[in-house]
C-alpha positions in Angstrom: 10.6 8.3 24.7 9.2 5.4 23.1 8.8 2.1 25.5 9.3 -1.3 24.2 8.3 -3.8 26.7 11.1 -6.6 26.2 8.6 -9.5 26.2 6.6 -8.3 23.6 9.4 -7.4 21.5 10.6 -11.4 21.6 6.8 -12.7 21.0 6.6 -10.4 18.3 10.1 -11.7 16.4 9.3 -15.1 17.6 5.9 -15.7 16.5 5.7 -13.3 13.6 2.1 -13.4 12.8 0.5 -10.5 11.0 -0.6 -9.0 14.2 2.9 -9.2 15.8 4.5 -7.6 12.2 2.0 -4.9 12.2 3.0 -4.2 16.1 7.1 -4.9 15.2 6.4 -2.0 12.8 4.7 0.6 14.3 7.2 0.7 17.2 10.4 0.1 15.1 9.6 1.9 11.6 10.2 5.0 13.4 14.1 3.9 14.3 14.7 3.4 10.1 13.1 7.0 9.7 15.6 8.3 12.2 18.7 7.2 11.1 18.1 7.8 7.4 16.3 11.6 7.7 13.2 9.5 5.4 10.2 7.5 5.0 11.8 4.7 3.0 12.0 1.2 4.7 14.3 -0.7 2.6 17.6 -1.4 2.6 18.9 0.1 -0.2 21.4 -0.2 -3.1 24.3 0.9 -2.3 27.4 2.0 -4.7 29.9 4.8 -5.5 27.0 7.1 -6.5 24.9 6.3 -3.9 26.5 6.8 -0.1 23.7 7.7 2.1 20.5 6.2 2.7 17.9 8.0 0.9 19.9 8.3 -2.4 20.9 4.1 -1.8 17.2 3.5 -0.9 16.1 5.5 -3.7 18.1 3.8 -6.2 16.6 0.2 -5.1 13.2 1.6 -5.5 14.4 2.6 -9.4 16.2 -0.3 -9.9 13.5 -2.3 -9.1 10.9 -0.3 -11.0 13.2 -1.0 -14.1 12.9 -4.6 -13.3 9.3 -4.3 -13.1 8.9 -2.5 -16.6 6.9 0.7 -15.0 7.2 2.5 -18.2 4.3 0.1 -19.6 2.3 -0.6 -16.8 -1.4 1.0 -16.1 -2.6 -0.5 -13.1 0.4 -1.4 -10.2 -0.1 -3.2 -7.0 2.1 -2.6 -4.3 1.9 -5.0 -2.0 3.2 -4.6 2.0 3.7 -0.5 0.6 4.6 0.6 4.2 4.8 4.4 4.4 4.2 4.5 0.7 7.9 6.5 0.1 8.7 4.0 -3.0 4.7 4.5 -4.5 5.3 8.4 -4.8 8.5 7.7 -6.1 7.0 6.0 -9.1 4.6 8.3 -9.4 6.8 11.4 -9.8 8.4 8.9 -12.6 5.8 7.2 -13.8 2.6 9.5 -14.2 0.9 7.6 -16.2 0.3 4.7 -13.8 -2.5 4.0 -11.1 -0.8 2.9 -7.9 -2.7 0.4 -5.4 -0.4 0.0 -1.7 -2.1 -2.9 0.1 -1.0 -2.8 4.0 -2.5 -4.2 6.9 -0.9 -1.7 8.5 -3.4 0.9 8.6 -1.0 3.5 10.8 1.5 3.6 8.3 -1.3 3.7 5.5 -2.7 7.0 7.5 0.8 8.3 7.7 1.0 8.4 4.1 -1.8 10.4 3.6 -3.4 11.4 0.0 -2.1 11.4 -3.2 -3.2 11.4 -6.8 -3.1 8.5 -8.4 -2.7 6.2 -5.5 -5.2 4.8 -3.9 -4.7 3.0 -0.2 -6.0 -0.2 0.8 -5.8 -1.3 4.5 -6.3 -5.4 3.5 -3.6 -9.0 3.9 -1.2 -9.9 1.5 -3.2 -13.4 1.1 -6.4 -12.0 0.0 -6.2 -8.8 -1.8 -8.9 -7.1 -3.2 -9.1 -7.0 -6.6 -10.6 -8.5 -9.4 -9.2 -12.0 -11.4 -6.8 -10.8 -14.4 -7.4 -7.1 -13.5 -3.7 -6.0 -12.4 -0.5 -5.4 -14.9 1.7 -5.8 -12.0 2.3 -7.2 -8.8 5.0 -5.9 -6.5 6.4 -6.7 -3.3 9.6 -4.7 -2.1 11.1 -6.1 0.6 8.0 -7.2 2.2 7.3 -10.7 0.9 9.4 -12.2 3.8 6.5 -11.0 6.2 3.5 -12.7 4.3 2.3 -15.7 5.8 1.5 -18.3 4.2 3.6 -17.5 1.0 1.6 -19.4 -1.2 -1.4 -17.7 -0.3 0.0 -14.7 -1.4 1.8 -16.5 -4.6 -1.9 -17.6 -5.4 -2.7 -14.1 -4.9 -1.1 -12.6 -7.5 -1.3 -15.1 -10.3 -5.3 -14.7 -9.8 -5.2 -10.9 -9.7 -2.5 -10.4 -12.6 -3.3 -10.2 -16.3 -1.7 -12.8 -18.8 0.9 -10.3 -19.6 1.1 -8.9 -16.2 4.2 -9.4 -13.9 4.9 -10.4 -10.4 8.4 -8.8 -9.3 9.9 -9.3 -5.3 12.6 -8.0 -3.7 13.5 -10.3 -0.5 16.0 -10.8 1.6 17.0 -14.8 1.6 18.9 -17.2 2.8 21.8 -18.6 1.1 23.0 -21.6 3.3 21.6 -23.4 6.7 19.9 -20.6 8.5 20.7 -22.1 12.1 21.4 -20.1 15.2 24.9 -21.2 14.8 25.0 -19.6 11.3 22.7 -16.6 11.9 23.8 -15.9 15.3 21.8 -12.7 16.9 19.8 -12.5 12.7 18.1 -15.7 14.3 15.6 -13.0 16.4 16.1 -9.8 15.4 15.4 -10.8 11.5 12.1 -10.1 12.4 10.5 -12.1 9.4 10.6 -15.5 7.6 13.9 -16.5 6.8 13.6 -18.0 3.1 16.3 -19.6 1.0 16.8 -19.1 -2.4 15.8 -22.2 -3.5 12.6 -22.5 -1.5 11.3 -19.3 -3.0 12.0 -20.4 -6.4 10.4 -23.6 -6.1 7.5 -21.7 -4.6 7.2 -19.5 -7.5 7.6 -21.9 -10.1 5.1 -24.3 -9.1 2.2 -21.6 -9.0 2.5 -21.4 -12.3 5.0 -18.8 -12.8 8.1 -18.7 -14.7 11.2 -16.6 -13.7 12.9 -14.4 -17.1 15.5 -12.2 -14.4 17.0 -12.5 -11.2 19.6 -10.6 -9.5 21.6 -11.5 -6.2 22.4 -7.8 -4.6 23.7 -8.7 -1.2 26.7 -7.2 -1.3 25.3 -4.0 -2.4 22.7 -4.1 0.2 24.3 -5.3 3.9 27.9 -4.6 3.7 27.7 -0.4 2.7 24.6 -0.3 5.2 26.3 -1.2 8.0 29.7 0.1 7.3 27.4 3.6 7.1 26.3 2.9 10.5 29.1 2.1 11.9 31.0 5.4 10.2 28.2 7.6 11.6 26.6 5.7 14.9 27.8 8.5 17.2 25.7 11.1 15.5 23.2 8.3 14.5 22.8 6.8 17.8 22.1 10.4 19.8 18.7 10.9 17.5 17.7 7.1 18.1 18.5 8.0 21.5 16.1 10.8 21.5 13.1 8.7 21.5 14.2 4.9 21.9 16.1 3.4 25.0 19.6 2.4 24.6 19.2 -1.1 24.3 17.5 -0.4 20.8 20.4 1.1 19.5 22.5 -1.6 21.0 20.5 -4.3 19.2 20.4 -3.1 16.0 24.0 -2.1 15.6 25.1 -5.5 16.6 22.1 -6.8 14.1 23.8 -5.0 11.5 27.2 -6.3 12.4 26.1 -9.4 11.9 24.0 -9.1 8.9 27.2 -7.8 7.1 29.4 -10.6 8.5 26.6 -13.5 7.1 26.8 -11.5 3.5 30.1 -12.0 3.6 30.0 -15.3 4.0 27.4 -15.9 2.0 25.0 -17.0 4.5 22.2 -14.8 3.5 21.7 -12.6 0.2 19.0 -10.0 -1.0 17.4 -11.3 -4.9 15.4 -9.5 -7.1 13.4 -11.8 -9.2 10.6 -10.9 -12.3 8.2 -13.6 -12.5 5.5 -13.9 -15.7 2.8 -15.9 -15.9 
């Protein structure tokens, strides 16, 4: 069984520093991998074709592709790539593209061992390692809200991307005042920055980006996820079980309660959002 000494758990959520995501991770990631049967850590998409979480989590990862216009791109950076699921997925689409996951993880970067035509960089979102004007595109699924400082990262990208290149994020956001009275138990166990909508934009817009799409997906995203967990938590909860103490399973049931209650009340939202130069 996995132990997850409660103090570190809080520092980690409280303080959210690289070192603390990279820890929250490691001792976490394997929970989403267990209830979902697969390596991706998003989400998902969820809708009447799309019921569990792989084929949900698979159709964010092609939704977002589409967003990104993959069928043109050469050179793709993927940045916070975690176990690399969504990168192979692209591949297998995409074969013409070179794939580049930048993690700071360097556990989950091992996990995803070797494949053709993706190479894996252990290195921070805020300095990443590639030339100026050397990228087609810049993506960050579900990841950007861990990247600290934003603009760094922002900066990033506009110096990495070609003229024509794009910068495209998938991030889960605040909608309205993200308070403990409004966020309730999603005030710790949201275990990354909680950006609004209009912050981000702002962000974006004043590195010298403009915005041509953005799509707000909440309701695809927080609602079906946890009415899928709360439909299957007795078989769910015995694998967590296997390897996690109860209170784990506890938390993030009631995390996911909450999550869907916020969407609801449009508290917090999930946006996709293709940025150009």
């Amino acid at each position: 069984m996995i132990s997850i000494n409660y103090l570190d758990l809080f520092l980690w959520t409280f303080r959210r520093n690289e070192k603390d995501v990279v820890n929250l991770y490691t001792s976490l990631s394997p929970v989403m991998q267990l209830a979902t049967g697969g390596s991706m850590l998003n989400f998902g998409f969820w809708s009447k074709n799309h019921l569990d979480p792989i084929t949900a989590q698979n159709n964010l990862c092609m939704i977002f592709a589409d967003m990104a216009d993959l069928f043109s791109a050469k050179h793709v950076v993927d940045v916070g790539s975690g176990l690399s699921a969504p990168s192979k997925l692209w591949k297998n689409t995409y074969s013409d593209i070179k794939l580049y996951d930048v993690n700071i993880n360097f556990k989950q970067l091992v996990f995803s061992g070797q494949e053709k035509n993706i190479e894996f960089l252990n290195s921070t979102s805020t300095k990443l390692p590639f030339a100026p004007d050397s990228v087609d595109r810049v993506l960050a699924l579900e990841s950007v809200q861990h990247f600290k400082p934003l603009s760094d990262f922002i900066s990033e990208s506009h110096r990495i991307l070609k003229k024509s290149g794009l910068l495209v994020l998938a991030v889960p956001v605040t909608v309205k005042n993200s308070s403990f009275r409004k966020l309730g138990v999603l005030k710790f166990t949201w275990s990354s920055e909680h950006y609004s909508i209009n912050y981000l934009k702002n962000l974006i817009l004043s590195s010298g980006f403009s915005i041509s799409e953005e799509k707000l997906i909440g309701s695809n995203v927080y609602e079906p996820l946890a009415d899928y967990y709360s439909e299957h938590r007795p078989e769910l909860r015995a694998l967590i079980l296997k390897n996690y103490p109860s209170y784990v399973e506890k938390i993030l049931f009631m995390s996911l309660q909450k999550m869907k209650k916020a969407s609801e009340e449009k508290i917090i939202d999930y946006i996709l959002l293709k940025c150009h130069l």
